[in-house]
C-alpha positions as CSV (number, residue, x, y, z in Angstrom):
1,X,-47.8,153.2,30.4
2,X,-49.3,155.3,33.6
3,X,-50.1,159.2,32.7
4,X,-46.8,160.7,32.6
5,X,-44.6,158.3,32.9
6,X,-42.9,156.0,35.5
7,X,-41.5,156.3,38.5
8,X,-38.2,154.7,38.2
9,X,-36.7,153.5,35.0
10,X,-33.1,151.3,34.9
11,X,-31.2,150.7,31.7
12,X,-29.1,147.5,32.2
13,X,-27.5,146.2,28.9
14,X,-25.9,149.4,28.5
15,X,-27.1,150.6,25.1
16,X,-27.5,154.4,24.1
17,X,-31.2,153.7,22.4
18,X,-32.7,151.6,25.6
19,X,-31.1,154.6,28.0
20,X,-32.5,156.8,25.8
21,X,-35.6,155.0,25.8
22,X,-35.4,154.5,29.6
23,X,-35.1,158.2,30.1
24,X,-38.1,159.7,28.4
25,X,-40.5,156.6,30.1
26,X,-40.0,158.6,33.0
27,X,-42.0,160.6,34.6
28,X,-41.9,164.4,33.3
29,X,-41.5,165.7,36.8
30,X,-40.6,162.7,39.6
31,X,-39.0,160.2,37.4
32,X,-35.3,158.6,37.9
33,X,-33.5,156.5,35.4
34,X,-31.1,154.6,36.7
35,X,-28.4,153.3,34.1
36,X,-26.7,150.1,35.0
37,X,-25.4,148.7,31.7
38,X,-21.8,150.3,30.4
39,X,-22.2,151.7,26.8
40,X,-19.2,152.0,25.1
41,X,-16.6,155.1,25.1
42,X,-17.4,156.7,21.9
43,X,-21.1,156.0,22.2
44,X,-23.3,159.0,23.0
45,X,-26.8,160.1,23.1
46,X,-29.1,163.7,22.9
47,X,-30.8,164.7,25.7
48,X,-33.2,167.1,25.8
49,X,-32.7,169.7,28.7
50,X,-36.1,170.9,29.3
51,X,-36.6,166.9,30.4
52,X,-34.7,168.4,33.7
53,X,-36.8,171.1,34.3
54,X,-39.2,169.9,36.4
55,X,-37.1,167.4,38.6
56,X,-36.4,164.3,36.5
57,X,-33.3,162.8,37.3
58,X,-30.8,160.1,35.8
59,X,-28.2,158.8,37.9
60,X,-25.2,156.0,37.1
61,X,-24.7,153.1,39.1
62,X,-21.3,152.3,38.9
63,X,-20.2,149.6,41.9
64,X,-23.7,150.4,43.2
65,X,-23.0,154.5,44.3
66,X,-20.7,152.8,46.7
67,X,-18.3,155.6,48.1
68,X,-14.9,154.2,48.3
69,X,-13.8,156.8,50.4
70,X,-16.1,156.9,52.8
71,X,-16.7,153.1,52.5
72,X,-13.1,151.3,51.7
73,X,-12.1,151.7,55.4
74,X,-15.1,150.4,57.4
75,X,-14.8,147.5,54.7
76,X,-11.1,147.2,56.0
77,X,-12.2,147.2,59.6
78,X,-14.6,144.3,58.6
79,X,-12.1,142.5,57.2
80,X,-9.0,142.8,59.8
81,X,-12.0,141.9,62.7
82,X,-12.6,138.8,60.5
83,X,-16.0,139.5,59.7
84,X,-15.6,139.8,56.3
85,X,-13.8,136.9,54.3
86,X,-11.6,138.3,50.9
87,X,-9.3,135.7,51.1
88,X,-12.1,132.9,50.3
89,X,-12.5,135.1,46.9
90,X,-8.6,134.7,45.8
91,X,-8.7,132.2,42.9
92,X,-5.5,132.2,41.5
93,X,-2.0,133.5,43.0
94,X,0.3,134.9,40.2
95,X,3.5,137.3,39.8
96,X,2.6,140.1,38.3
97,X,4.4,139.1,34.2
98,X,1.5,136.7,34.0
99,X,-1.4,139.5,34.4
100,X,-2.7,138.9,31.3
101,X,-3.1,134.9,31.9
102,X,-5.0,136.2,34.9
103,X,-7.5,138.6,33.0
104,X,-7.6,135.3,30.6
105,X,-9.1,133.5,33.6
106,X,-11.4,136.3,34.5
107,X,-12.6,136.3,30.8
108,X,-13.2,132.5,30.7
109,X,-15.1,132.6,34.2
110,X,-12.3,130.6,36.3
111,X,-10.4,133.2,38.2
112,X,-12.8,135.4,40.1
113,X,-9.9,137.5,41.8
114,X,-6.1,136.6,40.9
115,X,-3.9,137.9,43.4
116,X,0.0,139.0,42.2
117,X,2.5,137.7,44.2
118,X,5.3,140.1,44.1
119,X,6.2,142.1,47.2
120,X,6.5,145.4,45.1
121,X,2.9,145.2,43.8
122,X,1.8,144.9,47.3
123,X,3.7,147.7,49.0
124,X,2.6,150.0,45.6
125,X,-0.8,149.0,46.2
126,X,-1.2,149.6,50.1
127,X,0.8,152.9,49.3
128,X,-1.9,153.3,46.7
129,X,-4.6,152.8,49.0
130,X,-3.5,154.7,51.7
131,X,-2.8,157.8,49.4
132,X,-6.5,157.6,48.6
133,X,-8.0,156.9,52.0
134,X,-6.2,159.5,54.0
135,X,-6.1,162.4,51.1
């Protein structure tokens, strides 16, 4: 290990001891640990405050920092100018009963994205989204 730690850390299999771990191979004042990995609900771990002092940092990682606000519409603008292709991703077209046959297929690896057929998911969706966009 180099004199007081590393630069950047990432935890990716999401358990408490390796983020644990991850965070004090950082380095006492310029280190980031990054966690990737999901722990579980009711998992938890101690950390030390005086770790914080000097500047380290952990940050999470969840979707990548990607912003949904700030980044769902330009995404949408993509898509309605073609230039980027969701519908290609739909494996599976289903009504909405048979959600759990879809999260089956997701679980198995054969449905990367099931799409629910009924016009009342849609509408509750795109209401969804555009209560989130423009609030």
């Amino acid at each position: 290990m180099i004199d007081g730690g590393l630069d950047y850390t990432f935890e990716c299999i999401g358990n408490v001891q390796t983020m644990q771990a991850a965070l004090e191979a950082s380095h006492v004042i310029w280190g980031t640990t990054v966690l990737v990995g999901i722990a579980g609900v009711d998992q938890e771990f101690n950390i030390n405050p005086s770790q914080y002092l000097f500047g380290k940092t952990m940050k999470g990682s969840l979707f990548g920092g990607y912003k949904g606000k700030e980044c769902i519409p330009k995404l949408a603008d993509k898509y309605m100018a073609g230039r980027l292709k969701v519908d290609e991703l739909i494996t599976h077209t289903m009504p909405l009963d048979k959600i759990n046959d879809a999260f089956d297929l997701m679980h198995a690896g054969k449905g990367l994205f099931s799409y629910y057929g009924d016009q009342q998911v849609k509408y509750f969706l795109s209401s969804l989204l555009s209560v989130y966009l423009y609030n």
